[in-house]
Structures are given as C-alpha cells and as structure tokens.
C-alpha positions as CSV (number, residue, x, y, z in Angstrom):
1,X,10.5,102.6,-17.7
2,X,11.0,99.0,-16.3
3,X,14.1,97.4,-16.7
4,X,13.1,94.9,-19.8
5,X,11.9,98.1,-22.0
6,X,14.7,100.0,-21.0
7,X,17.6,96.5,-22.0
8,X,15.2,96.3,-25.4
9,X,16.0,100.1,-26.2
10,X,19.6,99.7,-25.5
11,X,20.1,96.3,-27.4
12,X,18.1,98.1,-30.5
13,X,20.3,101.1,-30.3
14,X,23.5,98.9,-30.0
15,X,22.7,96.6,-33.1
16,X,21.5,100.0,-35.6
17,X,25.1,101.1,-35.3
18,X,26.5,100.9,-38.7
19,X,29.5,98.1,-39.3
20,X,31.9,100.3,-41.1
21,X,32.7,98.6,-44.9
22,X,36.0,99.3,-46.6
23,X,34.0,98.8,-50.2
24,X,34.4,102.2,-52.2
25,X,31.2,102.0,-53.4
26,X,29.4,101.3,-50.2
27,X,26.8,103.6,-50.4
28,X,25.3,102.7,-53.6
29,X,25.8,99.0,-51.8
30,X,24.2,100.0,-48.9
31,X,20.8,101.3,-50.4
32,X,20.4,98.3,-52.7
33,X,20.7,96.1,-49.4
34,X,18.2,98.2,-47.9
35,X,15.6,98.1,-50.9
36,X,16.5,94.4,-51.6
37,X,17.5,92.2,-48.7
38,X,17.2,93.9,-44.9
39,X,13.5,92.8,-44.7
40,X,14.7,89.3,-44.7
41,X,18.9,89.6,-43.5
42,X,18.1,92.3,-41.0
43,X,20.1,96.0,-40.7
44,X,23.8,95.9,-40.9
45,X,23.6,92.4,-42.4
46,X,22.8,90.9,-38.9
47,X,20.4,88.5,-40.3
48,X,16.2,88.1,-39.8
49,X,14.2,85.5,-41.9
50,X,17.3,84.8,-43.4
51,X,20.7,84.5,-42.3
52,X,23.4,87.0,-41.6
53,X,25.6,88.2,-44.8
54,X,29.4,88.4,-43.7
55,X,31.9,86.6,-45.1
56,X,32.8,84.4,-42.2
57,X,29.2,83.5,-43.0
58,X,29.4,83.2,-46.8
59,X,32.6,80.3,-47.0
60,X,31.1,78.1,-48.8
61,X,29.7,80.4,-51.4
62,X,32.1,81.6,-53.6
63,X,30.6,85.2,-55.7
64,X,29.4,83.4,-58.7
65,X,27.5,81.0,-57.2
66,X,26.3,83.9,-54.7
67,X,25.8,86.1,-57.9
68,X,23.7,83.1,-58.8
69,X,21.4,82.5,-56.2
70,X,20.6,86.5,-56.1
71,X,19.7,86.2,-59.7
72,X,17.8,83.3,-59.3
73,X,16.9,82.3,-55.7
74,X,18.6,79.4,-53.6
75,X,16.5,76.0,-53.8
76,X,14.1,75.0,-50.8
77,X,14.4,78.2,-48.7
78,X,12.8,81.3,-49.0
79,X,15.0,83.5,-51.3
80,X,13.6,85.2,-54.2
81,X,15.4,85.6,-57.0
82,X,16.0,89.3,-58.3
83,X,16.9,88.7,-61.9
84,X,14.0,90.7,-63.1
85,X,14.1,93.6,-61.0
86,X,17.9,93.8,-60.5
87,X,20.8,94.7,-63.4
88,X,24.0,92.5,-63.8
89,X,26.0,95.6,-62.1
90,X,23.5,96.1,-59.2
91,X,23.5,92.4,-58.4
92,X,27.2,92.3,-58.6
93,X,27.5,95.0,-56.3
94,X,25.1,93.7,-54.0
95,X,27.7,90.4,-53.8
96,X,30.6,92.5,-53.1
97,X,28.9,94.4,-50.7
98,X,28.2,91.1,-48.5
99,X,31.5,89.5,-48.8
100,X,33.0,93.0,-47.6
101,X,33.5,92.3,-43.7
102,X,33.1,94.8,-41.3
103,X,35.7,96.3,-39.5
104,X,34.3,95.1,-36.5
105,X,31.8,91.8,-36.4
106,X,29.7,92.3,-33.7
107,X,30.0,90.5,-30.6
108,X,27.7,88.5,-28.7
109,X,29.7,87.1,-25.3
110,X,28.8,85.6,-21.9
111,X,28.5,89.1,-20.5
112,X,26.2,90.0,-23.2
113,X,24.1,87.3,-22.4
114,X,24.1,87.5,-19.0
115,X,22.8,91.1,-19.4
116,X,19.9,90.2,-21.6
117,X,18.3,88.2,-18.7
118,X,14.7,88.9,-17.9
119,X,12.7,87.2,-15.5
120,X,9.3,88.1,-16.2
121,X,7.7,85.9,-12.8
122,X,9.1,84.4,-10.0
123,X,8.7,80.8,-11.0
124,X,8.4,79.6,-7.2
125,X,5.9,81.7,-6.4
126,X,3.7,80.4,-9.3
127,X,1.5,77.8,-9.2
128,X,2.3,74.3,-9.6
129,X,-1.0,73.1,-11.1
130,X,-2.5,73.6,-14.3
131,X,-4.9,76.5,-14.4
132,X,-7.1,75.0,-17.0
133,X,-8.4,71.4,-17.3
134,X,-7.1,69.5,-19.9
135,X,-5.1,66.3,-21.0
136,X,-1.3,67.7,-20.4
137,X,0.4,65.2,-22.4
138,X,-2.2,66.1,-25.7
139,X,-1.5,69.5,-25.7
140,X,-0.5,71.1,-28.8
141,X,1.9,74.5,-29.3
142,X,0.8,76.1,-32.6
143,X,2.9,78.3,-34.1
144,X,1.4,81.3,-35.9
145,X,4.3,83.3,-37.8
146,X,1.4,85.4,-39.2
147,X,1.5,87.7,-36.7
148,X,3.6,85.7,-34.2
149,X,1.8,84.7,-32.0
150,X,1.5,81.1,-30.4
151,X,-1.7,78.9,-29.8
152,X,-1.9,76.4,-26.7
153,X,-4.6,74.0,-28.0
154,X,-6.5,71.4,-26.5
155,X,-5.6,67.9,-28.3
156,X,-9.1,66.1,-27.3
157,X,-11.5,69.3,-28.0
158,X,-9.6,71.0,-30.6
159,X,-10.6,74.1,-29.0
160,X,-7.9,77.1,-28.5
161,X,-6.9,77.5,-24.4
162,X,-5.2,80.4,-24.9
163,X,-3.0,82.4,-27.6
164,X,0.4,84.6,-26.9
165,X,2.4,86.8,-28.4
166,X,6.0,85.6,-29.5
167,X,9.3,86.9,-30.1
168,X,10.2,87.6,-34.4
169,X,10.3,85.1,-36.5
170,X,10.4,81.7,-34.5
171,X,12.9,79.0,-36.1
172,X,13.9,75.8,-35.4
173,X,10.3,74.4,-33.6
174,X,9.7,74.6,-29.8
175,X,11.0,72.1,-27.6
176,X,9.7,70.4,-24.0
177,X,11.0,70.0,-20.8
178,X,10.3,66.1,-20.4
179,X,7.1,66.4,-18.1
180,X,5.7,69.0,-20.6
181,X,5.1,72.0,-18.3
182,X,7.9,73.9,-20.1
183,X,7.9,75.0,-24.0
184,X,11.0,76.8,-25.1
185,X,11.3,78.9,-28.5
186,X,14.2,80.5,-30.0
187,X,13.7,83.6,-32.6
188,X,15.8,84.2,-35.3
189,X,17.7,86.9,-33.4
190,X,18.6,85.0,-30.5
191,X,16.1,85.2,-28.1
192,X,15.0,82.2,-26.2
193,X,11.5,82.2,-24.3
194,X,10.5,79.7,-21.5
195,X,7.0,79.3,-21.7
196,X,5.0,78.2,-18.1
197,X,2.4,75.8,-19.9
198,X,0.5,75.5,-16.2
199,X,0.0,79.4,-15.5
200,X,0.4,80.6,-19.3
201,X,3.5,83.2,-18.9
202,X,6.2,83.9,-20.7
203,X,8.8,83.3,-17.0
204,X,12.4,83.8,-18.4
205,X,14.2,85.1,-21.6
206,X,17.8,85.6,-22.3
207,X,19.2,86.3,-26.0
208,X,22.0,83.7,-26.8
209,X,23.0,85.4,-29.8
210,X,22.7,87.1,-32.7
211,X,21.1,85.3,-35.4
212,X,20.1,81.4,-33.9
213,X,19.3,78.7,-35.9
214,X,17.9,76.0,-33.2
215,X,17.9,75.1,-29.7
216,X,17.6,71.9,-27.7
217,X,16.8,70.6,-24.2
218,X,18.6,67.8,-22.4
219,X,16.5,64.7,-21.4
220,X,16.6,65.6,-17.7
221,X,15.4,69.0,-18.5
222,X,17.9,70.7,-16.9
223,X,19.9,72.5,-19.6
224,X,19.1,73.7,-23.1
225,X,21.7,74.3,-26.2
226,X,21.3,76.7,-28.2
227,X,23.3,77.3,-31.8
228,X,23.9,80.4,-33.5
229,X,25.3,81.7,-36.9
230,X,26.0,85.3,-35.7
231,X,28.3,84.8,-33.7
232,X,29.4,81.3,-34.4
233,X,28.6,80.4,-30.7
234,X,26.8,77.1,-29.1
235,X,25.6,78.1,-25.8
236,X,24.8,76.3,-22.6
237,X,22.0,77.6,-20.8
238,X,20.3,76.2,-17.0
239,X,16.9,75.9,-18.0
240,X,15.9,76.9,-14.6
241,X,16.1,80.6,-15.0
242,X,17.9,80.5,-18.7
243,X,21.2,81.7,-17.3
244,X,24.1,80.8,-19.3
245,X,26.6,78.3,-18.0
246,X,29.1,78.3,-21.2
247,X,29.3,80.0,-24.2
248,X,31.4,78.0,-26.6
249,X,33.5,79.4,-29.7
250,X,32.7,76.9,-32.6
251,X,35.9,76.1,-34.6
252,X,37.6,72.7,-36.1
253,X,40.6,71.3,-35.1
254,X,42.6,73.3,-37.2
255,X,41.0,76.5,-35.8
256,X,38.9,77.3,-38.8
257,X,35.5,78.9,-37.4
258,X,32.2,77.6,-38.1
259,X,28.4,78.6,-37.8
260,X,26.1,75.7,-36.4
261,X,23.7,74.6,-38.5
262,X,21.5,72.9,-35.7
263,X,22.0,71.3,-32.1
264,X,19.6,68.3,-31.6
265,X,19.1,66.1,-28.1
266,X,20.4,62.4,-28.3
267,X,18.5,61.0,-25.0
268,X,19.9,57.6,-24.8
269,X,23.2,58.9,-24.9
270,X,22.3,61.6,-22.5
271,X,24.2,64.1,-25.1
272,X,23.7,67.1,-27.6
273,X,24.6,66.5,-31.0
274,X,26.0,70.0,-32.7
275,X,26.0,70.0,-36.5
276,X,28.3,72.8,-38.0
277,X,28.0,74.5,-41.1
278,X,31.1,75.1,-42.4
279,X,33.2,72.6,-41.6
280,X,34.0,68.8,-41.5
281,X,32.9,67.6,-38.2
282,X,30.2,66.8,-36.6
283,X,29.9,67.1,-32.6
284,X,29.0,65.2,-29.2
285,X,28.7,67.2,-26.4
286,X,27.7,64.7,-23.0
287,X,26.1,66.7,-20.5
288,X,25.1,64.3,-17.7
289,X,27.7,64.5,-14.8
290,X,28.5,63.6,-11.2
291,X,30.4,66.4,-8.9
292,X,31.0,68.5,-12.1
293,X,33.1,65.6,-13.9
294,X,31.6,64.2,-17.1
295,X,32.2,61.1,-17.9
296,X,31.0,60.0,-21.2
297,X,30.9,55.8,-22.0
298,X,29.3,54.1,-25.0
299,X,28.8,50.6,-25.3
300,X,29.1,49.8,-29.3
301,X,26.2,47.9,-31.1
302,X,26.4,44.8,-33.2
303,X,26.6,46.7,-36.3
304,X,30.0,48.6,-34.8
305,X,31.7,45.5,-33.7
306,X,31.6,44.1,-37.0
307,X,33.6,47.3,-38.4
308,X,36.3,46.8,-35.2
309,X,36.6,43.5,-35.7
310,X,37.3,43.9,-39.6
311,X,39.9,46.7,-38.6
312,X,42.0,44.7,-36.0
313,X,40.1,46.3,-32.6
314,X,39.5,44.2,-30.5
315,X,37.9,46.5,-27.6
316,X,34.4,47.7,-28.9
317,X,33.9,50.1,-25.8
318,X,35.1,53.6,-26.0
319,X,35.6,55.3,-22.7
320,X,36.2,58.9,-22.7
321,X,36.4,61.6,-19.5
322,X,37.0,65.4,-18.7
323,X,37.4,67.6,-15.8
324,X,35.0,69.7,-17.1
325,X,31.1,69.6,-17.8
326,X,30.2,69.8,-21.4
327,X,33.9,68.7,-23.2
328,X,33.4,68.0,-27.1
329,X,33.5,64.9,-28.7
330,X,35.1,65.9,-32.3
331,X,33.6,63.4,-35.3
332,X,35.4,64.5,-38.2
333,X,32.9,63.6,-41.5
334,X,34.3,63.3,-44.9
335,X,31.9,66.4,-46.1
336,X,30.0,69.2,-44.9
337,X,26.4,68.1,-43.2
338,X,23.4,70.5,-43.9
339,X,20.8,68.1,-43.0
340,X,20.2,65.4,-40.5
341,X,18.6,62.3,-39.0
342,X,19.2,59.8,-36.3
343,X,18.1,56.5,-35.8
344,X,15.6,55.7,-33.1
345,X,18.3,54.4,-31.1
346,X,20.7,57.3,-31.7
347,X,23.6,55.1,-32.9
348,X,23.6,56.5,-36.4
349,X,23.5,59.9,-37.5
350,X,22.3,60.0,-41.6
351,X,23.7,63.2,-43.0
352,X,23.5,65.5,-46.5
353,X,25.0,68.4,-47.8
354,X,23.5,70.4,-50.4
355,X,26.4,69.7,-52.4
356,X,26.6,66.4,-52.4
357,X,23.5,64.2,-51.5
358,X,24.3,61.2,-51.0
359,X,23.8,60.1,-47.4
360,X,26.8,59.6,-45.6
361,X,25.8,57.4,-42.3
362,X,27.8,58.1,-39.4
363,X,28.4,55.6,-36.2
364,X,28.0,57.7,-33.0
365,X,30.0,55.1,-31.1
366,X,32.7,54.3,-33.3
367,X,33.2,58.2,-34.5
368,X,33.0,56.9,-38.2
369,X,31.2,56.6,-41.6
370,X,29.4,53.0,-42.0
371,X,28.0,53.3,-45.1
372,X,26.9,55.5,-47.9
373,X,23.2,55.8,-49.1
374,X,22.7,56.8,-52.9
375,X,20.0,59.5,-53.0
376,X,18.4,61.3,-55.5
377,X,17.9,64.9,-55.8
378,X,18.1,67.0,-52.5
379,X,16.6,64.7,-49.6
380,X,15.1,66.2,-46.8
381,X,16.1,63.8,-43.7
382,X,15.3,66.5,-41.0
383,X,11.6,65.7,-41.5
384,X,12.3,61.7,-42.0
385,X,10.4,59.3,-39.9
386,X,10.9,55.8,-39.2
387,X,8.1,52.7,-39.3
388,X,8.3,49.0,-39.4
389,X,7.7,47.5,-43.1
390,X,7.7,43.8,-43.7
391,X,9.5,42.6,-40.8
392,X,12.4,45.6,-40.9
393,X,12.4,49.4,-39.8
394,X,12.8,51.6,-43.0
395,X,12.8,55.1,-42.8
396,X,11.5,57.9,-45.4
397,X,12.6,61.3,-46.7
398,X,10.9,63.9,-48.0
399,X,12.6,65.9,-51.2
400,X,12.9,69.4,-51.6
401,X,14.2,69.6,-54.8
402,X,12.7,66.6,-56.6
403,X,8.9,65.3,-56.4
404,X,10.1,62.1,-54.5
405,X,10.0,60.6,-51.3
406,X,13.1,57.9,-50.2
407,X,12.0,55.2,-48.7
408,X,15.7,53.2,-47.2
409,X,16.3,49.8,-45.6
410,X,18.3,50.7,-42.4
411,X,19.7,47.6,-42.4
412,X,21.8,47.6,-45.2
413,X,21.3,51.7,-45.6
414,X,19.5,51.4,-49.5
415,X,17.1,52.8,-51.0
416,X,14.3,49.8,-51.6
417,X,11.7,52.4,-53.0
418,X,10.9,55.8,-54.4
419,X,7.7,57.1,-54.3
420,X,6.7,59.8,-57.1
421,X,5.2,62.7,-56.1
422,X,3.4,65.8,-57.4
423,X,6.1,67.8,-56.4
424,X,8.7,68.4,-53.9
425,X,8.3,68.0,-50.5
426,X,9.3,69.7,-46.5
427,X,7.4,67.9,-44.1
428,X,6.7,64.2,-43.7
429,X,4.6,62.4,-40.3
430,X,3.1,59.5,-39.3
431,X,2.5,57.6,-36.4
432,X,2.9,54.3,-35.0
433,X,-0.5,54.0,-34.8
434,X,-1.4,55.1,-38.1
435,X,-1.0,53.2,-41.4
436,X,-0.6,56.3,-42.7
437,X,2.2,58.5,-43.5
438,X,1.2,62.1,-44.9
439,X,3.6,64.4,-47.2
440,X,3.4,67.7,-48.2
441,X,3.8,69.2,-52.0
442,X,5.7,72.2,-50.1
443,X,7.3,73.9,-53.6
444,X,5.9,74.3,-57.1
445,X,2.7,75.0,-58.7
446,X,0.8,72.3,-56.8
447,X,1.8,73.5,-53.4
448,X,-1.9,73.0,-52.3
449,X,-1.7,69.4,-51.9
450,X,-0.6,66.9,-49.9
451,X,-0.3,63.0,-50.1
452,X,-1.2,60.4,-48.1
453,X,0.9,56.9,-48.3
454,X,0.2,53.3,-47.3
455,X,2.9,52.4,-45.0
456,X,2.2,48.7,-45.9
457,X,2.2,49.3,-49.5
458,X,4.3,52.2,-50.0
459,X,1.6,53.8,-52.7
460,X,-0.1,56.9,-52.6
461,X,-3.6,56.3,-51.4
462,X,-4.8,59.5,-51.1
463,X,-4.5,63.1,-52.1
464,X,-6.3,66.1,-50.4
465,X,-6.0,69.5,-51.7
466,X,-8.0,71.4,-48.9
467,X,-7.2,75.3,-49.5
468,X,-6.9,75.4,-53.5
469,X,-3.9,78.2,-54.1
470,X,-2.6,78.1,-50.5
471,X,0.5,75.7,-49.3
472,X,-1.0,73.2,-47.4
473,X,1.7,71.9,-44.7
474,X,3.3,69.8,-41.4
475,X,1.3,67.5,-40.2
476,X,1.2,66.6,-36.3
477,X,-1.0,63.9,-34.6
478,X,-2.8,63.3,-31.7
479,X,-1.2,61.2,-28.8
480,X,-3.2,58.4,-29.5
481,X,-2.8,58.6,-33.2
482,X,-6.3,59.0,-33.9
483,X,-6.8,62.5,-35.6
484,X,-4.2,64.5,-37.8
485,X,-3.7,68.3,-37.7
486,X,-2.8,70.0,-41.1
487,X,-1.6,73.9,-41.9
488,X,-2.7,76.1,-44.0
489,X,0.3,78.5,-44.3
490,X,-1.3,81.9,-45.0
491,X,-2.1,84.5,-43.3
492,X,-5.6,83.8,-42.9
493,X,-4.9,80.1,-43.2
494,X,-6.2,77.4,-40.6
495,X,-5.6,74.1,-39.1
496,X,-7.6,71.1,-40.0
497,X,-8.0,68.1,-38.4
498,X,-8.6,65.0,-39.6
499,X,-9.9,61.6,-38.9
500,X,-6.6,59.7,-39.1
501,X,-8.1,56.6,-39.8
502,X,-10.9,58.0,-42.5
503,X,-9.0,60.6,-43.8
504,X,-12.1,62.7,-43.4
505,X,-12.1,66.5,-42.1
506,X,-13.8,67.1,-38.8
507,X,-12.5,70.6,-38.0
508,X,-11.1,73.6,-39.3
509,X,-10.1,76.6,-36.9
510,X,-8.8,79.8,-38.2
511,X,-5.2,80.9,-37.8
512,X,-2.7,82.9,-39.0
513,X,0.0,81.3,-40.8
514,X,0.5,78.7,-38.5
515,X,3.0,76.9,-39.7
516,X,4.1,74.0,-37.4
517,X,2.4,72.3,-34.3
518,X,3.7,70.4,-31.9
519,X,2.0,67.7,-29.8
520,X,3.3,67.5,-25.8
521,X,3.3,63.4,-25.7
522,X,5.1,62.5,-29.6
523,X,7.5,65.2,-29.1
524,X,8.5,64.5,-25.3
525,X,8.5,60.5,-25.7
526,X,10.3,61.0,-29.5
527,X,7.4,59.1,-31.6
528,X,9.0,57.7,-34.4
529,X,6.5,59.7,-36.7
530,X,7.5,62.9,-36.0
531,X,10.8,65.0,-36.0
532,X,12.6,65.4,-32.9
C-alpha cells in the first residue's frame, strides 16, 4: 500500500471516532443526526456540504432560531427544512444534540498538516511546457460537483482538453497562480489540490483543516491562505510544495474564538483579507517581505483624507511593521460581516451580515466605516461586479432573498437603482467588453431563468430560460468578452455558450452539474465582471 492510501485510511479512521456527548439522550440524538443531517454535516458533526455543528460553531444561533431553520430551512443555502417529516420533540432534540459539545473538539495542528502532505510528482522533473496547444490565458476550469470531477476547456474551441477527478465537494471556486499554470481547489474537508495546468497532474495536496470554507493565493504566487471553520484556523501555506508555514488560531481581541467565513487576495496591497464569522473584526494580513520582516505602508486616498482631516489628523499615511511575516492587522467593524466586496482599487471593503443588511463600507487604509449603504432584502455582494455608467463606476448586487438586483453609486455609496427581477438571485457577470450584465433566478419556482441587463440602461433586455425545470446558473466569459458560458446545474446538465454580443446559443456540451467556471485571463488580471 503506498504511502497516500495508507495516510487516507489512517485520517478516515481517526475522524469516525466518536466525540463523546454528555446529552442523556444521545443516542436517540445520534440516530436522528444520522437519518437527517450527516449526508450534508458529515459523521460526528465534522461538517460536509454543510458546515460543522458544535457549539463553538453555532454562537450566533441561539436554539430557537436553530429550532427554526431545522423546521423550515435557512435562506439562500442548501438546507431543507424538516417540518414535515420531523416532530416538535425530534427537532428539539436534534438542536440539543448539536449545541452539546464534545468532550474533545477535534484537532487539526501544524503537525497534522504537515503529515497530510502528498506529493504526487516531482514538479522539477515535469515539464515546463504545455502538453497540449491552446491559448493559456483562455482556459477555462469547470467544475462538475456531479460527480466531482473537473473540466480543463479550451476557451477559443469550446472543446474539452481533458477532465479529472477532484477531491469531495469543492467550495469556495479555484484560484490561479498569476501566470496561470497552477489551479488550486479546496474541498469542504480541508484538502487543498495544486493542479499542473501544463502536464495535467494533480502535483501536491495537504489538508489545512477540517471543514474549509475558501482559500486564496498571493499575487506573487508564492503563498496561498486558506480559512477553515473546523478548527477555527487561517493557514499559511508555500505554494511551492503546499507546506504549511503558519497555522494561525483565529480569535478577537478579547480572546473570543472565531470561524473564518472567507480569506480573499487584495493585490495592490499585496495582502490577504480574512473575514471572520463570529466576531466584530475584519482582518489584513500583509504578506510581502524583505529578509523575513514585513513591513506593511498604505498611502490613504482622497476619499480618506477628507475623514482625517474632519477628525483633527493631520498625517494621512499609516505606517505599520513586525518582526514577523504575516502579523494581523485587526479592523474592528461595528457588526458581524457574512458577505463581501472590494472595490477595484481595494481601498474599500462593502460588507453584510445576514442580520443586518445594510452595507457597512469599510476604509482599508484608515481601518474604519465610511459610509453606510441602505439595502434591501439580503444582497449578495460576493458575486457584485463593477462597470462604468454615465460618467461614474457603480457596482451591482445580486439578492438572495428578494427578486432584485442593487445597482449603487460608489461615489456617494447609494443605491441609484433597483432592478426587479423574477426572483432571487446568486450569480451576477459581465465584462468590460460587454454591454451586458447577466443574472441568474438562482431560488424559487422560476429557477430556470436568467436575465440579461443593459448596462447603459439598467433594464432587462433579455430573458433566456434554456433547460425548462433545471437551475440555470454562473456565468463566465471569454478573455476577449466575446462569448458567454452558462450552467446548467444538474446532473446531466451542460454548459452553453453564447454569442455575447447576439445573445444567441452556439454550443451546448454535456456535463455534470457543473456548477462554476472559471476563465485563466478574467480571474488572474481581476476583470471587473467577475468575482475575484
């Protein structure tokens, strides 16, 4: 047995050992979790599809509102609810069974990392050309979570190069190294995959934890971050060979422990952003560096000198250094952030909590709320994009819980329009050469159907409904903007591509639930019609 079988066999055996509960009526517990919920949360509550169910992961839920979404499902995820197929008492057991914590949470370290390394090829002795023929900066990764699998697919042909197997349950979207040789995926359970574009191998994997929500990739293509909820853990990683460098325990100042809810690149401030879950801050991590010091500088913008003057500053530059690489840069926000967007520039951060709303917009240079942006219903600003309309760059959000898309002045951060929709929405793109912007009718009865909108006029030109009873959803162009891939998320589902200018279809290839794609050039050069 080689020695990658033989780590899988003794993680597997490590993770089915039971958490011991201190809940009397565990058992009972136990088997309705096993009928109910481990398809999606995993054994022993360690999290899957969805995420892990511990306390430490459950504090902002208190048991009604959990007894709630149980009943009824949670909003814009993929929750069921079990109020027909569940009693009062069984649900209510059900909730005390997850905010029972274990006796012992399970661990996930540096040396547990380090020990889940697996090198697959020796990258040197690969080859350092392509072994097929085809535009490398049109390539697209599609992701099939059908069977999970992966598709490399020729941008210019539309025809498949090759398809791989992937690890369980892919999250968070793949990311680049800059040149595009390199994709990188992160499973829900922590595993993180380097992908050789150029030989088509799976090099390097190493798990960074136990249940992962994203990862990230530095703009010099040298590290990755990756963000976990099980444990509540941001790890460093050298992209070379995905060896950890850091592994670092996510709490606020106060000590209070946090899962992250995502970890995102910032390339002109050569920095990762971390998001966290459960508490009030947001943070900056720097990680460029000269003889192991970082040294993180910001010049502020116009729009930050303003506030310093109005508040007494007069120095607008905020110089900050540490003996060591990768020191945090705490922002402390006035509530929880589930969802986010930056500004082209990376000098604002727009944030929402599924609480609350509203947009709070956040100055990455000063450390502080600019402005507050009155939003309906539940916006989705993770798939916002950015295009210039009559003279001034707006930006739009797609709504998950209403059928809306925001469309907001970044200027004066408000809302100058609000497009109705048939329903609400996940995924918006463009292009900035398109005068299009397409969004999807991701929840409700006309899931099927997606819209297309006049970025000049902000009206709804067009709707397609191309696979009548299946989700049609996530868009992703071409490098040159001239074609537009669509999913059909099902298992036998497709992507179709588009004339972007005629909104015609020219192609549909058969897939299995692929549910995002991901084009080498907009995702490596952060085109303003895509997420990043």
């Amino acid at each position: 047995m080689n020695k990658s079988k033989l780590f899988n066999l003794l993680i597997a055996s490590v993770l089915a050992i039971p958490f011991v509960v201190t809940a009397s009526n565990s058992s009972s517990a136990e088997d309705l979790y096993k009928n109910n919920c481990q398809s999606c949360h995993g054994e022993n509550r360690l999290g899957g599809m969805g995420p892990a169910l511990f306390p430490e992961n459950l504090s902002r839920i208190r048991k009604n509102k959990a007894s709630k979404v149980i009943s009824h499902g949670r909003i814009a995820t993929q929750m069921p609810g079990f109020g027909k197929t569940l009693s009062k008492d069984e649900i209510s057991a059900l909730v005390d069974y997850i905010y029972t914590p274990a006796k012992t949470l399970p661990k996930w370290d540096l040396t547990d990392i380090k020990a889940s390394q697996i090198q697959h090829f020796d990258q040197s002795k690969l080859p350092n050309k392509p072994q097929f023929k085809a535009d490398l900066m049109n390539l697209f990764i599609v992701v099939e979570l059908g069977d999970h699998s992966a598709t490399l697919l020729n941008g210019d042909t539309f025809e498949p190069i090759t398809r791989f197997k992937t690890r369980f349950a892919l999250h968070g979207g793949p990311k680049y190294s800059p040149d595009g040789r390199f994709v990188y995926f992160a499973s829900r359970d922590g595993w993180i995959s380097k992908y050789d574009i150029y030989n088509m191998k799976v090099v390097s994997e190493v798990r960074a934890g136990i249940n992962t929500r994203n990862m990230a990739v530095s703009s010099d293509g040298k590290y990755a971050i990756v963000g976990n909820y099980l444990p509540h853990s941001a790890v460093i990683l050298d992209t070379e060979d995905l060896s950890p460098i850091k592994v670092i325990d996510v709490t606020d100042k106060a000590g209070a422990s946090s899962r992250v809810s995502a970890v995102y690149n910032a390339p002109p401030r050569k920095s990762f952003i971390v998001a966290l879950k459960d508490v009030k801050e947001v943070w900056e991590i720097p990680y460029s560096s000269k003889d192991g010091v970082t040294v993180y500088k910001t010049t502020a913008h116009a729009s930050f000198k303003n506030i310093q003057q109005k508040d007494g500053r007069e120095d607008a530059v905020e110089t900050w250094g540490a003996q060591s690489q990768f020191p945090i840069k705490r922002i402390t926000t006035e509530d929880y952030l589930d969802d986010f967007f930056f500004d082209p520039d990376y000098i604002h951060l727009i944030g929402t909590s599924r609480e609350k709303h509203n947009g709070q917009v956040i100055n990455l240079d000063g450390s502080k709320k600019v402005a507050t942006i009155q939003m309906q219903g539940m916006p989705h600003l993770g798939s916002g994009i950015t295009w210039d309309y009559k003279g001034k760059q707006v930006f739009a959000s797609p709504n998950i819980k209403d059928g809306l898309v925001s469309v907001i002045d970044m200027q004066h951060w408000q809302v100058i329009k609000e497009i109705k929709t048939q329903g609400p929405g996940f995924f918006m793109r463009s292009h900035n050469n398109s005068p299009y912007a397409w969004v999807d009718v991701f929840f409700g009865p006309n899931k099927e159907k997606v819209h297309i909108i006049d970025k000049a006029t902000l009206e709804i030109v067009k709707t397609i409904a191309p696979a009548p009873g299946k989700t049609a959803a996530h868009v992703e162009f071409t490098k040159d903007g001239k074609y537009v891939l669509l999913s059909i998320w099902d298992n036998e589902g497709a992507v179709i591509v588009y004339d972007a200018n005629t909104l015609e279809e020219i192609k549909r290839l058969p897939m299995k639930k692929p549910s995002g794609k991901y084009n080498v050039y907009n995702k490596t050069h952060y085109e303003r019609g895509t997420s990043h």
